[in-house]
ZAZA-358581 format. One record per atom (N, C-alpha, C, O, CB): residue number from 1; x, y, z; atom name; residue in three letters. Coordinates in steps of 0.001 Angstrom, whole numbers, plus 500000, padded with zeros to 6 digits. Glycine has a CB too. Layout:
NUM  X  Y  Z  CA  Ala
...
This chain:
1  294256  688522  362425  N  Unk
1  293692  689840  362625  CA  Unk
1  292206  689702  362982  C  Unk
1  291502  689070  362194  O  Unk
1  293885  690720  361360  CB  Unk
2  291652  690232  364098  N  Unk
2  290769  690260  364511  CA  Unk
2  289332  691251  363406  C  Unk
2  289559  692351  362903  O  Unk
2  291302  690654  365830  CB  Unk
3  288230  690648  363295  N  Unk
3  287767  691425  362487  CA  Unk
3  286533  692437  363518  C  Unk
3  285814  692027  364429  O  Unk
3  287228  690459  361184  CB  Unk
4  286676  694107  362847  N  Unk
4  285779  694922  363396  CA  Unk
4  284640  694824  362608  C  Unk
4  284427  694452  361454  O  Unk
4  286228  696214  363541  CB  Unk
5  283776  695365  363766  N  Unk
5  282626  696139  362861  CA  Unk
5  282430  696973  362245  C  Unk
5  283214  697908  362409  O  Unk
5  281917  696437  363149  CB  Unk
6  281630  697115  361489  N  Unk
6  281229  698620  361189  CA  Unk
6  281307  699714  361585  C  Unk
6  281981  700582  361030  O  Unk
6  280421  698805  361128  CB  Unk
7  280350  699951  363052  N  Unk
7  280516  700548  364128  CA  Unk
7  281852  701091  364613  C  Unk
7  282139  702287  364641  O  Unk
7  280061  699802  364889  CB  Unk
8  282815  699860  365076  N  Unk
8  283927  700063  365442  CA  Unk
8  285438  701148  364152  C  Unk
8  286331  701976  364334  O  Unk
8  284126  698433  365823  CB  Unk
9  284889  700451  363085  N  Unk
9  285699  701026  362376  CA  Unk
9  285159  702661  362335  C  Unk
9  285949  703604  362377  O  Unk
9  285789  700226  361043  CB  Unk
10  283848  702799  362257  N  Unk
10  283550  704575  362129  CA  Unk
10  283958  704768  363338  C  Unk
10  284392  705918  363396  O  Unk
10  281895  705300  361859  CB  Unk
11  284045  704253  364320  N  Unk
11  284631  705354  365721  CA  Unk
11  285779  705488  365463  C  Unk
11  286277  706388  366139  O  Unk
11  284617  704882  367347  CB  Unk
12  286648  704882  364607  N  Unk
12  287930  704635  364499  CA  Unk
12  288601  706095  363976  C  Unk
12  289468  706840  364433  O  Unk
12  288129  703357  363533  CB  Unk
13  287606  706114  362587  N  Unk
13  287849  707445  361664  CA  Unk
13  287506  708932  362405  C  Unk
13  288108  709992  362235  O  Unk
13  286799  707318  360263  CB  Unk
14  286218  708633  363375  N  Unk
14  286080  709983  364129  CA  Unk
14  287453  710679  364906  C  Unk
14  287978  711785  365035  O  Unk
14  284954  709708  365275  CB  Unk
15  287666  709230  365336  N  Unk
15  289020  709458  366216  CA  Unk
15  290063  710124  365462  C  Unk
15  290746  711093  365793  O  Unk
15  289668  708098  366738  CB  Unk
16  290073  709458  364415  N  Unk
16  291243  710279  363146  CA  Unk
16  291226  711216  362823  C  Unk
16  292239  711903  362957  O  Unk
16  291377  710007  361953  CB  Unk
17  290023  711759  362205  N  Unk
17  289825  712824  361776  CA  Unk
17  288008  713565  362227  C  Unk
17  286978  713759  361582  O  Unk
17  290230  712523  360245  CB  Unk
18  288337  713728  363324  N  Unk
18  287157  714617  363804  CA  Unk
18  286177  715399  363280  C  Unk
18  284963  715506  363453  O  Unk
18  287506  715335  364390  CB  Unk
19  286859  715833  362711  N  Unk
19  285997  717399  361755  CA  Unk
19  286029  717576  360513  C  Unk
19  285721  718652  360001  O  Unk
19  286525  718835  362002  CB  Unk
20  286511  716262  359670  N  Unk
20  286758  716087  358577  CA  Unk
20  285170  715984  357969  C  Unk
20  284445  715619  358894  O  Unk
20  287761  714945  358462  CB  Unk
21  284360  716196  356660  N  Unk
21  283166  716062  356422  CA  Unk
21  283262  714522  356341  C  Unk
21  284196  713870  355874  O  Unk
21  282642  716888  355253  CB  Unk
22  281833  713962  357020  N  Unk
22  281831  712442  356738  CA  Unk
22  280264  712235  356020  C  Unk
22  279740  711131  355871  O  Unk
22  282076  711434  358354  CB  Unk
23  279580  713681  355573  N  Unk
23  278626  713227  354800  CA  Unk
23  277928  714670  354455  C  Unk
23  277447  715507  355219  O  Unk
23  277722  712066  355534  CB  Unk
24  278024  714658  353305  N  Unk
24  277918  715998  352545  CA  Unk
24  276316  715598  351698  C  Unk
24  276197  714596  350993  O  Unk
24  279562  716320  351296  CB  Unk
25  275275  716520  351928  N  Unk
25  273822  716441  351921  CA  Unk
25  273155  717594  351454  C  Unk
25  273803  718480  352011  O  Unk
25  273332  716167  353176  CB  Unk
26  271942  718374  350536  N  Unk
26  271608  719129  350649  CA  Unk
26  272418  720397  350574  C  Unk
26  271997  721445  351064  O  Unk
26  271097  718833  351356  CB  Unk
27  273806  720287  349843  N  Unk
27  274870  721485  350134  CA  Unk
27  275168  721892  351331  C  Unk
27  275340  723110  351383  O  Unk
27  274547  722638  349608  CB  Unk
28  275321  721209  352532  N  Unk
28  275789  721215  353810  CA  Unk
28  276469  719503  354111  C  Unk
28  276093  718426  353648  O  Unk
28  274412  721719  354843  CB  Unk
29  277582  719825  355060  N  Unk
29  278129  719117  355170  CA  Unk
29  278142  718828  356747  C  Unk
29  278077  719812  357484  O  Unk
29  279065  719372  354467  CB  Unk
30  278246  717174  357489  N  Unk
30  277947  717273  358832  CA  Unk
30  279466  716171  359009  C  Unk
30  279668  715152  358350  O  Unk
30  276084  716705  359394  CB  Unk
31  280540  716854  360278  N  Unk
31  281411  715987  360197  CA  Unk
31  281747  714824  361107  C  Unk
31  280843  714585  361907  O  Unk
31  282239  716601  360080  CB  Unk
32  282878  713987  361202  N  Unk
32  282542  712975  361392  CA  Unk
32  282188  712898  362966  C  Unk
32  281819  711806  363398  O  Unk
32  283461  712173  360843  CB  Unk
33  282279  713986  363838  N  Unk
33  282260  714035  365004  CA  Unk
33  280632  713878  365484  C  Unk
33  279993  713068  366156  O  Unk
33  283009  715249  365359  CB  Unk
34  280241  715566  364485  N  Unk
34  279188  715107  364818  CA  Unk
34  277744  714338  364498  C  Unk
34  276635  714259  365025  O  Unk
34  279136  715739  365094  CB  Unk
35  278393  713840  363369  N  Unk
35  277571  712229  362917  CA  Unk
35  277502  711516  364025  C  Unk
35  276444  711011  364399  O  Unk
35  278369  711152  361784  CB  Unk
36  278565  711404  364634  N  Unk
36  278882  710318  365628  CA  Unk
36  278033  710850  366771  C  Unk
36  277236  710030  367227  O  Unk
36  280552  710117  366014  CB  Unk
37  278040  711748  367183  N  Unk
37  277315  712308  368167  CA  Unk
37  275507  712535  368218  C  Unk
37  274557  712566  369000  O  Unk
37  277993  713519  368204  CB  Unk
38  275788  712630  367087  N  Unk
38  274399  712929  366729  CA  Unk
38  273052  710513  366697  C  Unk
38  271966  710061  367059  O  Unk
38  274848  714150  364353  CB  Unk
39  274446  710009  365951  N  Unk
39  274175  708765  366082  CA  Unk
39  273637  708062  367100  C  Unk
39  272739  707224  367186  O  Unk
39  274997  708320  365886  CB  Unk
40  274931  708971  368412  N  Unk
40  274892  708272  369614  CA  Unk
40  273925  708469  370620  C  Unk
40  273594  707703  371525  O  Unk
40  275940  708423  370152  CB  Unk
41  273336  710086  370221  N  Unk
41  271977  710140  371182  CA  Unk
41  271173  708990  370887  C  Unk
41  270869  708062  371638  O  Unk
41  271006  711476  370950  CB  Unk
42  270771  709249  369287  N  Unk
42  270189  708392  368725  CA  Unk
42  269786  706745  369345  C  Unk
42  268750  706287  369827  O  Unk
42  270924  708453  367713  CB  Unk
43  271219  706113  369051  N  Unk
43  271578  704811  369688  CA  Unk
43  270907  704466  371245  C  Unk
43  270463  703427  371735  O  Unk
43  273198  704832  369790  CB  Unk
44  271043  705682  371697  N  Unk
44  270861  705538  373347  CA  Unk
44  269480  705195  373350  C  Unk
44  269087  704078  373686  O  Unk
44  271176  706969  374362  CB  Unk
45  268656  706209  372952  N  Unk
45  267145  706178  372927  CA  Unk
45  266624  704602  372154  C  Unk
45  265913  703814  372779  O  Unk
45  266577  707686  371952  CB  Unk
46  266992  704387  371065  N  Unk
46  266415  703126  370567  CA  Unk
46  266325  702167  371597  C  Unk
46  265335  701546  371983  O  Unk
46  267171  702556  369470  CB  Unk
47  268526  702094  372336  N  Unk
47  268269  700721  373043  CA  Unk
47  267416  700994  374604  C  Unk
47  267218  700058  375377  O  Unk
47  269947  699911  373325  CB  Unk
48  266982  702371  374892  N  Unk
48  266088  702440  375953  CA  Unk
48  264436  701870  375800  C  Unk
48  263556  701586  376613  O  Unk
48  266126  703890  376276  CB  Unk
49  264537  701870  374330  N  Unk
49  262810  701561  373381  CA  Unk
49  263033  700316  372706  C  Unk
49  262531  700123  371599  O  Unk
49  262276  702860  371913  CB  Unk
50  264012  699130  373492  N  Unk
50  264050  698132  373280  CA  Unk
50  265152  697501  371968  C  Unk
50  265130  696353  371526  O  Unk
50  262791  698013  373243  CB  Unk
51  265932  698447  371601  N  Unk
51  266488  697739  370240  CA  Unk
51  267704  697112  371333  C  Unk
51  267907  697575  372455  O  Unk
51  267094  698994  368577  CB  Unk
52  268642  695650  370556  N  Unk
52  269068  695261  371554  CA  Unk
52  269878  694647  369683  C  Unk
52  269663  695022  368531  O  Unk
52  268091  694438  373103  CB  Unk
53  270897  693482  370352  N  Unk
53  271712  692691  369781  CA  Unk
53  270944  691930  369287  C  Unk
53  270057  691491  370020  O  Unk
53  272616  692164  370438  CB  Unk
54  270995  691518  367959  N  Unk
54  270129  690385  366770  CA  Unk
54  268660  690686  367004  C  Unk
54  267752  689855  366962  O  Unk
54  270378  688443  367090  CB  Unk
55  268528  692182  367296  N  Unk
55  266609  692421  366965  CA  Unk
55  266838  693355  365613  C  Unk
55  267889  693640  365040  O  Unk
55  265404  693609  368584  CB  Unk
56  265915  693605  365410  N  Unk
56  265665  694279  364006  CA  Unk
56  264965  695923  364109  C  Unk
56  264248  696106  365093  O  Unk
56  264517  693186  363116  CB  Unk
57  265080  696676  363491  N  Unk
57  264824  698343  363649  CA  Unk
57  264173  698483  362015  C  Unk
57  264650  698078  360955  O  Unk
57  266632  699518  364009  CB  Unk
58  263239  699025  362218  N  Unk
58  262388  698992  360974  CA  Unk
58  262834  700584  360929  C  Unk
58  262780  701297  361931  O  Unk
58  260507  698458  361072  CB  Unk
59  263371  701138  359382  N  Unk
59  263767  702650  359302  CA  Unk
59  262846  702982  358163  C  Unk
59  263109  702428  357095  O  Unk
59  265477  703024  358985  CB  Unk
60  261667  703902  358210  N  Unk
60  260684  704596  356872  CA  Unk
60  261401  706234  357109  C  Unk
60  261102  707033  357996  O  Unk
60  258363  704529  357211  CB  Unk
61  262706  706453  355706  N  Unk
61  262545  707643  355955  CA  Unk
61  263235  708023  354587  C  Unk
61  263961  707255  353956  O  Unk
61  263084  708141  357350  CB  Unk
62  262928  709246  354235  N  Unk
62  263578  709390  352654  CA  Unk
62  265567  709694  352975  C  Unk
62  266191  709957  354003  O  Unk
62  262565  711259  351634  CB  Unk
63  266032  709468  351403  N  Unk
63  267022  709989  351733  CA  Unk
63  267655  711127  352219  C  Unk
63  267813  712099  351481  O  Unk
63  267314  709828  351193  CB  Unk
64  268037  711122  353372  N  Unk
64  269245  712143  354078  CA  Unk
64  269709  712239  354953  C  Unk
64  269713  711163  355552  O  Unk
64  269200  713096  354215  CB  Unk
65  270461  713470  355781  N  Unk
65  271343  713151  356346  CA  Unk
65  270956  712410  357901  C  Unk
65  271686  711654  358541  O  Unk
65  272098  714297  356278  CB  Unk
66  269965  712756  358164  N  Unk
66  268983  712107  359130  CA  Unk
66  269069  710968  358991  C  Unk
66  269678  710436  359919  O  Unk
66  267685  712385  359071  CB  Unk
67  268545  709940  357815  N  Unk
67  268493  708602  357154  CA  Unk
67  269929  707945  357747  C  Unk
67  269834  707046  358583  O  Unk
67  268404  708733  355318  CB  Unk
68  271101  708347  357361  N  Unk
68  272224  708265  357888  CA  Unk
68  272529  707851  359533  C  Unk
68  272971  706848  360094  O  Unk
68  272648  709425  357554  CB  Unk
69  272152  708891  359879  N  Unk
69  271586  709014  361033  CA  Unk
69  271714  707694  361967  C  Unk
69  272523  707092  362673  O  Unk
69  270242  709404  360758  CB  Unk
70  270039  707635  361381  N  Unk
70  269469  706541  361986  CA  Unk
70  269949  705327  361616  C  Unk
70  269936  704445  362475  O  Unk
70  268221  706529  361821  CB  Unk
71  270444  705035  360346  N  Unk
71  271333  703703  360408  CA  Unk
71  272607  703722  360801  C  Unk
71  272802  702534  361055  O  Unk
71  271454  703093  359232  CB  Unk
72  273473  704212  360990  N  Unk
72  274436  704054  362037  CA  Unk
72  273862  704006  363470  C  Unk
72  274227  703035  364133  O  Unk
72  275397  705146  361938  CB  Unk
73  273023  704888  364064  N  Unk
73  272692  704450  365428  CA  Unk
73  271714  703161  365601  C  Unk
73  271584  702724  366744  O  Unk
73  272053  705642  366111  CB  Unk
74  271044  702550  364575  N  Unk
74  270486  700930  364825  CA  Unk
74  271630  699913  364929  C  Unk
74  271445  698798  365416  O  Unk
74  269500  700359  363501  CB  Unk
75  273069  700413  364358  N  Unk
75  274141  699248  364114  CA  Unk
75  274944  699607  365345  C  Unk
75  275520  698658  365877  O  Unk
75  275100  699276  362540  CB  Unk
76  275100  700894  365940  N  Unk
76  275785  700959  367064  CA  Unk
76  274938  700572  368262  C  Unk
76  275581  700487  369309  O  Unk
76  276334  702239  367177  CB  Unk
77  273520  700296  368350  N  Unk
77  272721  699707  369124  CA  Unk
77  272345  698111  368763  C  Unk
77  271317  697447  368892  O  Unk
77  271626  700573  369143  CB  Unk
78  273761  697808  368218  N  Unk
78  273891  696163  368002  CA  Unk
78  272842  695338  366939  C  Unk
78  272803  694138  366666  O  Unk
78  273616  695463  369522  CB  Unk
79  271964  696534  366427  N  Unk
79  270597  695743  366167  CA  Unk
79  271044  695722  364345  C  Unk
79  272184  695900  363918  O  Unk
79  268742  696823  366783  CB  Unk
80  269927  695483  363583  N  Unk
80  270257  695521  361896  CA  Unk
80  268602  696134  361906  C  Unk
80  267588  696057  362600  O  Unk
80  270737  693586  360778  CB  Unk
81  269053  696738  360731  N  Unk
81  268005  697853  360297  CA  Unk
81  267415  697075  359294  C  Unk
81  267978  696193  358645  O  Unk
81  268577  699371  359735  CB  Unk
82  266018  697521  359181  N  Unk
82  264760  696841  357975  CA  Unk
82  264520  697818  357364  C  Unk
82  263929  698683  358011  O  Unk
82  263245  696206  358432  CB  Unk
83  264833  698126  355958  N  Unk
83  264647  699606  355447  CA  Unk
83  263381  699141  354832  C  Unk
83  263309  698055  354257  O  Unk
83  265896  700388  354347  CB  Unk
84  262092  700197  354985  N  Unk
84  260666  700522  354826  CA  Unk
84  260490  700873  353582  C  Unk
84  259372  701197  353184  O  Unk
84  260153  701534  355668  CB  Unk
């Protein structure tokens, strides 16, 4: 069996269950769609500002759903996150 990523496995679950909550914050809930969506702008912009495969993404931010956020889109932009 081939092993996934991280990455790969959350696209997996979006696919499954779309609109299911995938992260409940602040008494609001954001689901898995648009985590994913929200990730993926995310993702785009980093690897346009240089994040790439085996570089590093330095993240300073308190906990929430944002925080989230941004570490799924440093891992779907191949890179590993340095939490601040």
């Amino acid at each position: 069996m081939a092993e996934a990523t991280w990455p790969e496995l959350f696209q997996a679950q979006v696919r499954r269950v779309p609109d299911a909550p995938a992260l409940l914050c602040g008494g609001g809930a954001v689901s898995y769609a648009e985590l994913n969506a929200r990730a993926n702008r995310l993702a785009r912009f980093l690897v346009s500002r240089g994040a790439r495969p085996e570089g590093l993404v330095a993240v300073a931010m308190p906990r929430s759903a944002e925080m989230v956020v941004a570490l799924l889109a440093v891992l779907k932009a191949g890179a590993g996150y340095v939490p601040v």
